[in-house]
C-alpha positions as CSV (number, residue, x, y, z in Angstrom):
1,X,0.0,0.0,0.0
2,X,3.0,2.5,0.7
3,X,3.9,2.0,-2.7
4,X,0.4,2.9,-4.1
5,X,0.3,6.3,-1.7
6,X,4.1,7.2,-3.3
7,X,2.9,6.2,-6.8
8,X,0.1,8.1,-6.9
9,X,1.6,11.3,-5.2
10,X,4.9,11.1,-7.8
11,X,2.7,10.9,-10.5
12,X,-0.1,13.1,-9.5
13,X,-1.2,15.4,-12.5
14,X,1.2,13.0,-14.8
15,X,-1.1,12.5,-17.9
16,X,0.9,9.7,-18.9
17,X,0.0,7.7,-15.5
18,X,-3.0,5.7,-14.9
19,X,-4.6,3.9,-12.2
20,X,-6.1,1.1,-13.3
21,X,-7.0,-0.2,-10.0
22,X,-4.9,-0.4,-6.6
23,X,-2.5,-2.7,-8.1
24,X,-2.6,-2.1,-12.0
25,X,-1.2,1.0,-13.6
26,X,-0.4,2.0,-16.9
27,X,2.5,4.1,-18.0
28,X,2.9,5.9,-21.4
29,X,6.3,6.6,-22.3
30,X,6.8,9.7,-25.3
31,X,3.9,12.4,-26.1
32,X,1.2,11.1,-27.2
33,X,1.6,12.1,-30.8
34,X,4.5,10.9,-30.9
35,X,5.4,7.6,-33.5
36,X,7.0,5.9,-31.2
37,X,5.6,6.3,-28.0
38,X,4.1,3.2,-26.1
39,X,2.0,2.4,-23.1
40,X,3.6,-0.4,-20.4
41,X,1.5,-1.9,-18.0
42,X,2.5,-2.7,-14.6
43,X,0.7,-5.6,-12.2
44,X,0.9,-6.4,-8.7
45,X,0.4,-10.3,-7.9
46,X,-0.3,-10.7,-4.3
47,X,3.3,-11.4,-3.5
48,X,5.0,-8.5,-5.4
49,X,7.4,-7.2,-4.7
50,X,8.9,-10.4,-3.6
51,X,8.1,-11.9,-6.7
52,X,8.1,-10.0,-10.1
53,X,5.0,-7.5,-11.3
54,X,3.2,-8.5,-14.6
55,X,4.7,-6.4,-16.9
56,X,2.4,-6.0,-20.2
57,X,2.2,-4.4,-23.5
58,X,-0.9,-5.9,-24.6
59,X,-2.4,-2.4,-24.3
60,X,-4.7,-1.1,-27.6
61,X,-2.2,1.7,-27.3
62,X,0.7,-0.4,-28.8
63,X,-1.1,-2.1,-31.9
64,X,1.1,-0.6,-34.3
65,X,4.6,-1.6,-32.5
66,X,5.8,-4.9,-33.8
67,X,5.6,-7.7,-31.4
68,X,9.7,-8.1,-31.5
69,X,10.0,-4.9,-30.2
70,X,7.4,-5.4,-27.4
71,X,9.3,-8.5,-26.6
72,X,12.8,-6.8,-26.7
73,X,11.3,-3.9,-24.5
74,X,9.8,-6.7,-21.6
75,X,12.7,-8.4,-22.0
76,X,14.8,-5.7,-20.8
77,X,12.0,-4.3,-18.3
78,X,12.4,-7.7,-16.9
79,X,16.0,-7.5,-16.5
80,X,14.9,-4.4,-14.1
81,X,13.1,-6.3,-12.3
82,X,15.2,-9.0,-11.6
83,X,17.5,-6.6,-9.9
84,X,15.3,-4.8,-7.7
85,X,13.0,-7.9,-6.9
86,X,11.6,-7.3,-3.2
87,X,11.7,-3.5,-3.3
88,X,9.1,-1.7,-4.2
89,X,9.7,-1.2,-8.1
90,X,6.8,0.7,-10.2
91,X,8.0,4.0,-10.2
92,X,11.9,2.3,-11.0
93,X,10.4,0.8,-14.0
94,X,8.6,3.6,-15.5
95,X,11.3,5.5,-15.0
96,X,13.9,3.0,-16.5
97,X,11.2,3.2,-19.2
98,X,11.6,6.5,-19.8
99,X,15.0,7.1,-19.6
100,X,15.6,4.4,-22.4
101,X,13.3,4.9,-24.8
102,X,14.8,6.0,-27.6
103,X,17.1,2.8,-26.9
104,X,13.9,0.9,-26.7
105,X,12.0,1.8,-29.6
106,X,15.0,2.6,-32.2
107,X,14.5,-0.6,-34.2
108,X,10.5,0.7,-34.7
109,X,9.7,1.9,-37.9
110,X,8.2,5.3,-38.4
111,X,5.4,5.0,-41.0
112,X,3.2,8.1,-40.0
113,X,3.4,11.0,-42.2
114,X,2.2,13.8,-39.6
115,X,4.9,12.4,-36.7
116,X,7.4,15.6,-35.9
117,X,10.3,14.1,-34.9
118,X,14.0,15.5,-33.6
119,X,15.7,13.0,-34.4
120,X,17.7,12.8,-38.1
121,X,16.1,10.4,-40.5
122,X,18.7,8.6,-42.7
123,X,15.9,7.3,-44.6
124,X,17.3,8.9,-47.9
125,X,16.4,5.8,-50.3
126,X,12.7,6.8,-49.6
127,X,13.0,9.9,-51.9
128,X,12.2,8.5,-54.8
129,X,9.6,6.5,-54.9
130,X,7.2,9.4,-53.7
131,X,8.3,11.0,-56.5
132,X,7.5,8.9,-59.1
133,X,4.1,8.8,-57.0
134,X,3.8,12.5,-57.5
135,X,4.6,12.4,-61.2
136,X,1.9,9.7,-62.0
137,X,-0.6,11.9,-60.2
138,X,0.3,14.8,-62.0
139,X,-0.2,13.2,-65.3
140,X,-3.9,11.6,-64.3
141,X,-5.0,15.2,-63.4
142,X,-3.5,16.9,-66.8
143,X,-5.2,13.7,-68.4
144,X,-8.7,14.7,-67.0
145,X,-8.0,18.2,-67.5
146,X,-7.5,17.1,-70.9
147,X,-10.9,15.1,-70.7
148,X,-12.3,17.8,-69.3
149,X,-11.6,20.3,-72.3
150,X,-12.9,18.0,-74.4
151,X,-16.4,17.7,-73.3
152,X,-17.2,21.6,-72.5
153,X,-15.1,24.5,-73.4
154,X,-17.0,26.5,-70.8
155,X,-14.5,25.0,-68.5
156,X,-18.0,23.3,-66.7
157,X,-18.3,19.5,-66.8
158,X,-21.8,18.0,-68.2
159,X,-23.1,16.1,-65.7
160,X,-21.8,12.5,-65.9
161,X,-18.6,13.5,-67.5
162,X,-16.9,11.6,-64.8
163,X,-18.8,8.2,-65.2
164,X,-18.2,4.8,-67.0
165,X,-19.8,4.9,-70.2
166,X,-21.5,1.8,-69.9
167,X,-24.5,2.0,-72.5
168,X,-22.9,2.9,-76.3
């Protein structure tokens, strides 16, 4: 119970910290825009801290980190664990959470667009491809522009200039 009282006076106002109930709490670790942020989950069995909290990942939160990662991430949360095992260890693990993070997650791949990240991407080879993207779409819209002329030179569409031609 002390631990509860420290936990919940440490983290008071921490919008990343969540009671769950008196022995489950969830952690998120980065902003919560950001990519690679991720939400750990911390259990008391009736015999913690003797024995070792449930640590989980299994949290909605974390759908789009790979399950290797989530593995790697208990893996070394468990490591924790083992060395503070009987002392009270929530707040230690959140923490060690925190501080490693960018350790943690650097094997995640980035695949959201609106993510603002610090950090220096070296993804260079991914240039191009978007380009030639770009270019094709160009070329559809000067194709229907080209369409377009065709059916009205008022520059206004007839109705159904955009539909499949299906009775001729």
């Amino acid at each position: 119970q002390m631990e509860l009282e420290a936990l919940r006076s440490i983290y008071e106002g921490d919008v990343c910290f969540r009671e769950l109930s008196p022995v489950s709490f969830q952690y998120r670790i980065g902003e919560s825009g950001d990519p690679k942020a991720f939400l750990i989950e911390v259990s008391w069995p009736e015999t913690y801290p003797q024995t070792a909290p449930v640590i989980s990942m299994d949290a909605f939160f974390n759908n789009t980190i790979s399950s290797a990662i989530k593995q790697s991430i208990l893996d070394k949360l468990m490591v924790e664990v083992e060395a503070n095992l009987g002392t009270a260890m929530t707040y230690t693990l959140f923490e060690y959470a925190k501080d490693n993070k960018e350790v943690f997650m650097e094997n995640q791949p980035v695949n959201t667009v609106t993510a603002v990240s610090n950090s220096i991407s070296i993804g260079t080879p991914e240039v191009p491809p978007s380009k030639k993207k770009e270019k094709k779409e160009q070329l559809s819209k000067t194709q229907k522009r080209k369409l377009a002329d065709k059916t009205d030179n008022k520059g206004e569409l007839p109705r159904g200039w955009n539909w499949v031609d299906v009775i001729k």
